[in-house]
N, C-alpha and C positions, 0 to 999 in steps of 0.2 A: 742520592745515587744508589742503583740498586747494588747488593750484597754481592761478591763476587765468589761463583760458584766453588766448593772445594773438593777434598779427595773423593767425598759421596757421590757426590754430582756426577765427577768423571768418572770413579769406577759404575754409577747407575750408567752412564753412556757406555761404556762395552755391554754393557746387559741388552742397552736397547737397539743395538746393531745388528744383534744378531737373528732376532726375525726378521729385520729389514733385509739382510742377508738371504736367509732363506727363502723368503715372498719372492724375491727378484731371481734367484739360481730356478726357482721351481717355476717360471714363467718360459724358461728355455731349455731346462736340462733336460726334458721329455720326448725332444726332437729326435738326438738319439737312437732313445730307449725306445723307439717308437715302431719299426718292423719288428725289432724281436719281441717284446709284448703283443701283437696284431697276431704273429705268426702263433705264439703258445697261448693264447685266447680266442683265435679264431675269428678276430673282430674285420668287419668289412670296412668297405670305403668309406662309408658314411659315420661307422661305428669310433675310425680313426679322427675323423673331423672333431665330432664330437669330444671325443677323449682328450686331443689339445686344446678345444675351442672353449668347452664347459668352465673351465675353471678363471680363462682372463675375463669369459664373459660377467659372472656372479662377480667376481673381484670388481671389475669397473661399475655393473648394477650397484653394489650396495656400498660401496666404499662414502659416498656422501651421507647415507643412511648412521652408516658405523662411526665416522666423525662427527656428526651431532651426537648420539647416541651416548657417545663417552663422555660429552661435555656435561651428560642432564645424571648419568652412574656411574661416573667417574672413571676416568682415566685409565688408571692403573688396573682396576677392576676388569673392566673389558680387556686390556692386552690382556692378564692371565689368564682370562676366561678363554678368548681367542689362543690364546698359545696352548692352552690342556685340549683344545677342541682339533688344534691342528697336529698331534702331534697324536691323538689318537685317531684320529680318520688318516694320516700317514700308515698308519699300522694296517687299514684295512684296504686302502690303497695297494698297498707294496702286496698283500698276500690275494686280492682280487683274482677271482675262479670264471669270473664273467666278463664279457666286454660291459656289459647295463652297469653291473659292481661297481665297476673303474669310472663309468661316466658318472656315474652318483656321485662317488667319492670323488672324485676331482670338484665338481660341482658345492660339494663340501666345504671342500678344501679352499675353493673361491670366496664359502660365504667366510668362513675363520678367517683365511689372508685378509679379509676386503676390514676384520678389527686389527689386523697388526698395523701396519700403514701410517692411517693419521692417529693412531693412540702416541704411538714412537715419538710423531714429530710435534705434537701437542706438550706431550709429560717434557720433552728438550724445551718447548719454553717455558716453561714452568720452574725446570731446575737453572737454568739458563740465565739470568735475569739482567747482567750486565751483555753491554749488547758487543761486544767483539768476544766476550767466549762463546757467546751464542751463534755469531758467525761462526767461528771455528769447530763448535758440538755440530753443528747443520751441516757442514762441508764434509764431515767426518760420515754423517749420516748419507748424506746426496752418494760420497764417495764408495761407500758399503753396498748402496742400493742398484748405482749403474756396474759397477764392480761383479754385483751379484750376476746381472745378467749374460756376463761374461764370462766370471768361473764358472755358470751352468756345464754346459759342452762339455768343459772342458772336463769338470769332476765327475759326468755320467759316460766320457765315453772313456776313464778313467776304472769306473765301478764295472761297469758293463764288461769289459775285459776280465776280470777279476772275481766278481757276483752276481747273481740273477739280476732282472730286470729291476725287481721290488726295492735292489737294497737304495735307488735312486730318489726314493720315497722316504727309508729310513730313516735317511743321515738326519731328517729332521725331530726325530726323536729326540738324541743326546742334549740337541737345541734348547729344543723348549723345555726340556728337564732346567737346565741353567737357568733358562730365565723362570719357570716358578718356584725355584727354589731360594736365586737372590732376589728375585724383582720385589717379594713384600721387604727384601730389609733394606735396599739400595733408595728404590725407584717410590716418593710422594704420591697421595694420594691428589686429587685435585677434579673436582666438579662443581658447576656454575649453581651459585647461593641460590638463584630462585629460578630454578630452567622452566618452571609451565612445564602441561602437556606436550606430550610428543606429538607431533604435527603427524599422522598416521594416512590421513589421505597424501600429502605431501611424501612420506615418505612410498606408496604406491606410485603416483605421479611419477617420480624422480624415477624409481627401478623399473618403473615400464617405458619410460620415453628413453633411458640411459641404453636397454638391453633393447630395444629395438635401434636407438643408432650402430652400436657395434654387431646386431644382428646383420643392419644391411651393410654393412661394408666389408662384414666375412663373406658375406653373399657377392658384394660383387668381384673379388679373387676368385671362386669359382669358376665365371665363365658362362654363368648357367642361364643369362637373359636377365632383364634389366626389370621386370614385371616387378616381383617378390623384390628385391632392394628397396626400388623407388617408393613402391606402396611402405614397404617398414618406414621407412625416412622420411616420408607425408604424415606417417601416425604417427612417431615419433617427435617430429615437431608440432604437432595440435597438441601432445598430452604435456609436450616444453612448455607452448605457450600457456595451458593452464596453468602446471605448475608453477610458472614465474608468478602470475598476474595471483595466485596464491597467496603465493610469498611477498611478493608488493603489500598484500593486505590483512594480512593475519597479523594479530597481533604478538606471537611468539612464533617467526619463521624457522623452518626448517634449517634455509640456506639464508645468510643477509646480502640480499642480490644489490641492497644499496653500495656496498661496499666497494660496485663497479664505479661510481662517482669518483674514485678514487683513480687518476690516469698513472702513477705508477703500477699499480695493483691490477689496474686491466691488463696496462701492457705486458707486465711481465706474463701473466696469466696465458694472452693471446700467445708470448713467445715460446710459454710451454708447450700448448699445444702443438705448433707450429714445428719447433725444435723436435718432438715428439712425431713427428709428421716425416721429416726428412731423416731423422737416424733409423727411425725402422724401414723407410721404403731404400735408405742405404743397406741396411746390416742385410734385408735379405738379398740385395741383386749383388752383393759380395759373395753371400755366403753360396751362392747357387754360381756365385762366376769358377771362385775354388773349387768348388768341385765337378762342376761341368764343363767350364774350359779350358783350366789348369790341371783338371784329373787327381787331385788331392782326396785321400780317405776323408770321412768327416771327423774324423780326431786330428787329424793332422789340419783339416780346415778349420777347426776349434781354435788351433793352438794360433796360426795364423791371424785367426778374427781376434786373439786376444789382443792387440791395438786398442780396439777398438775400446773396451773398458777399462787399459790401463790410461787411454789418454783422459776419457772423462774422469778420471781417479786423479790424475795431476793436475788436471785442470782446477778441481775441485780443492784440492789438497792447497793450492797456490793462492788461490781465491780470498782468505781472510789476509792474507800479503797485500793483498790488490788494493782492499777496502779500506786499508790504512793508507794508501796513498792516493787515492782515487774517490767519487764519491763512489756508490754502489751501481747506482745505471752508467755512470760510465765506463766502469768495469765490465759490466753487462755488454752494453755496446761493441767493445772493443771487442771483447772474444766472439761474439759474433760475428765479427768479421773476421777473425780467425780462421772461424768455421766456413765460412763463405770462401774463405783464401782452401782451404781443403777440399770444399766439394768442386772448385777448378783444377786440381791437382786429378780429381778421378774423373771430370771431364775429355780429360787427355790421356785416360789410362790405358793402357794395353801392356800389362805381363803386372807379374807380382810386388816389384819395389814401387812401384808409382801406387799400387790400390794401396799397400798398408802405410804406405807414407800417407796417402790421401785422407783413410779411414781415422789415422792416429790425431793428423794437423786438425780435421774438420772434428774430433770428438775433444780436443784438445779444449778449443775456444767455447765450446758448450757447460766448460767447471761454472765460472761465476752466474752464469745462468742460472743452474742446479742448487749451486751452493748460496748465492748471494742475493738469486730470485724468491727460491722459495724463502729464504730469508724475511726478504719483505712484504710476501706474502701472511705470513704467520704474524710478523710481528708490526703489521696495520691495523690489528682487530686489538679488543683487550683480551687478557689473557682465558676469559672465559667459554669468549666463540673461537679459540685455538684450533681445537677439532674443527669444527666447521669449516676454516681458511684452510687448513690440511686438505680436507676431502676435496676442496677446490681444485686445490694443486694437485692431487694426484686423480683425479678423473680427465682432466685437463688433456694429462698428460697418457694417458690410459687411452682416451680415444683421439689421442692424435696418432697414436700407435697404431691406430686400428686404421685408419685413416689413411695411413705413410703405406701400410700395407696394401690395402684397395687400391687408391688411387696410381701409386710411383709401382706398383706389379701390374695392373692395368697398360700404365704406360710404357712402361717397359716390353710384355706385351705384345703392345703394338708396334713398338718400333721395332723387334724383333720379327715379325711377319711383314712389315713390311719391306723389309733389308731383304727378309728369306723367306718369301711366302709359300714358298714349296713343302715347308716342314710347319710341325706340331708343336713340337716339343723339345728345347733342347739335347734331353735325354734320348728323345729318340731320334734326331738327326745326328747326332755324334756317334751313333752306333753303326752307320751309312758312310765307309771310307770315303766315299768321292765324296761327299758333300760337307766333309767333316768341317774342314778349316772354313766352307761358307758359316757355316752354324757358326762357329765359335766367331766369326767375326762381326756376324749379326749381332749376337747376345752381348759381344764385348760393344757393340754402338749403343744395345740399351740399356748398359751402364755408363756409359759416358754423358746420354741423356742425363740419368738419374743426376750426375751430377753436378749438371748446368741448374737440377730443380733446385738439389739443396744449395747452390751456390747463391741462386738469385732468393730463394725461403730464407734464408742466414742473413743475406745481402738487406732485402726488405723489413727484417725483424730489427736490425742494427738502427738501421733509419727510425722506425716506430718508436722505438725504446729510447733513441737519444730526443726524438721530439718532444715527444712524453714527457720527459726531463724537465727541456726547453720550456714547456708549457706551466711545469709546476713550480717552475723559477718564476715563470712573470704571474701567476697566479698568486706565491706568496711576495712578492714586492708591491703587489698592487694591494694586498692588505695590511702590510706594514706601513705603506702612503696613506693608505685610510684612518688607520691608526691613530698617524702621527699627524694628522689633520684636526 
């Protein structure tokens, strides 16, 4: 029976929350800060894309890179190396003279985030080793990370009021101070006994097929023709399929793509994705209903959206309760249709009690997911390929993000032109009194779409994940008959 973790343990797990913490505030708090930095930088249309886009692009590029990476130089090594890198390119972020400046450094800021990530959720199995505190250290973790996304907003247009643009950048200073200064006394050192060479073509492969997927699917929210998308996502998937057929054969892989053989470890994988698909193409046609056809500031549409992180916060938090009564996919299962029972609730929304009851129920059932998914994610592998199963899970989930964005603002989109093809733009038909309440009730249909999508994405991932189940139950009966023959 393994050791069961003590005060070290747990106080090393507040250490290691709080990059996860900040990786996830810094992926949204920027929104924002984002006219008044353009206006006192002088940065264009393009120059603003770039300045939000740079930094989740580099994070989701190298993040599979960064969790192997840690497993071959250890652990712990890399977080502090990543938290002193992030915390000084913060500094040059927040005082940035240039719009290029700001894009470099966000960019930066991408490659450092893309070590915080799976170093966190690797060093947790490690200190971890009984497996219900490790559900519970992970839930703690999931809880910090979707949390983070949602105190974003709300702390920069908190700062923003109060300090220049920069100090949105700061706060992560104090941060990373904490964690290099407890993490060598708290937080295990921990790196695979004989890693091999680092797979260097593989790790190209992976960053150029990774940043060309979430290239083209920033591309297609644009609007701008479908040429430049389709072609990234043709070349993105030929340098996929090299790199897999790679990793099939190398003898020390990058990624252990066998690991797919494994039908809990897919599904949950796929449900990442998937789950990662529907909360973002939700979080933005909320976040644009607030304040485009409820008329809400965007602090006050902050405070509104915060739902949406408290509930994956409960969700999460509840999650090691579940697993003690439940097996783990069935837990899984069931809050997924939770979530599926929420995204019906914003199918039929129209005014403000029905969206944030929707946004809370449908982020609600998404905890065992987070908490109890990634769980078995990490802890399918030995403790060695940890990082590795990390980067899994969080690109997974990174480009379903990117994905929920394209695809559910796409469609959204289109069901707004076509409700009200007379107009452009929200924005600018709500500016046009006669046409006002047409618009708003357009845009309120293509969130009500949105929420048929994630109802039936939720719907469909509950089926997958209990099948899966189903499958690894007569899988192991039919070896224990073997067995016993």
């Amino acid at each position: 029976m393994d050791k069961p973790a003590g005060r070290r343990e747990w106080l090393g797990l507040l250490v290691l929350v709080l990059p996860t913490l900040l990786v996830a505030m810094d992926m949204t708090s920027l929104f924002l800060a984002l006219p008044k930095l353009s206006a006192d930088l002088g940065a264009s249309g393009t120059e603003q894309l770039w300045i939000t886009d740079s930094y989740g692009f580099l994070v989701a590029g190298f993040v599979i890179t960064m969790g192997t990476l840690g497993d071959r130089i250890g652990r712990r090594r890399l977080l502090l190396v990543g938290g002193a890198a992030f915390a000084a390119i913060s500094v040059v972020a927040a005082f940035a003279t240039t719009p290029e400046l700001l894009i470099a450094a966000r960019g930066a800021l991408g490659i450092a985030g893309a070590t915080l990530m799976p170093s966190t959720l690797a060093l947790i199995t490690n200190m971890f080793r009984d497996e219900q505190q490790r559900g519970k250290a992970i839930s703690i973790w999931a809880t910090c990370q979707f949390a983070g996304g949602s105190l974003g907003p709300v702390l920069a247009g908190f700062l923003l009021q109060h300090f220049a643009w920069g100090s949105i950048f700061l706060i992560a200073v104090p941060a990373m101070a904490v964690l290099l200064i407890a993490g060598p006394i708290l937080l295990p050192e921990f790196r695979t006994p004989a890693p091999g060479r680092l797979d260097l073509g593989g790790v190209a492969l992976s960053l150029a097929a990774v940043l060309l997927f979430v290239f083209a699917l920033k591309q297609l929210t644009t609007g701008a023709g479908l040429l430049v998308p389709v072609g990234a996502i043709l070349a993105g998937a030929v340098l996929g399929a090299v790199f897999v057929r790679r990793q099939l054969s190398g003898p020390v892989p990058l990624l252990d793509l066998r690991l797919f053989r494994n039908r809990p470890f897919t599904a949950v994988l796929v449900a990442l994705v998937f789950a990662g698909v529907a909360m973002a193409g939700v979080g933005l046609l909320v976040t644009q209903y607030l304040q485009g056809v409820l008329g809400y500031s965007p602090l006050a549409s902050a405070l509104l959206f915060a739902p949406m992180g408290i509930g994956v916060a409960a969700g999460t938090t509840v999650a090691p309760a579940l697993a003690r009564r439940l097996a783990p996919v069935t837990a899984i299962a069931g809050g997924l249709v939770v979530s599926a029972a929420g995204g019906l609730m914003l199918s039929f929304a129209d005014g403000l009690p029905l969206v944030v009851a929707g946004i809370a129920v449908l982020t609600l059932g998404t905890g065992p997911l987070f908490a109890l998914g990634i769980g078995l994610v990490v802890g399918s592998v030995p403790p060695e390929r940890a990082g590795s199963a990390a980067s899994m899970a969080d690109t997974g989930n990174y480009l379903g993000g990117s994905l929920g964005l394209a695809f559910i603002g796409l469609v959204a989109t289109a069901v707004y032109h076509r409700v009200f093809p007379a107009g452009t733009t929200l924005a600018a038909d709500v500016a046009r009194a006669d046409v006002a309440n047409q618009a708003k009730a357009a845009f309120t249909t293509g969130l009500n779409v949105t929420g048929v999508i994630a109802a039936a994405l939720f719907a469909g991932l509950a089926v997958l994940v209990a099948r899966m189940r189903a499958s690894a139950e007569r899988a192991e009966e039919l070896q224990d008959a073997q067995q016993t023959r």
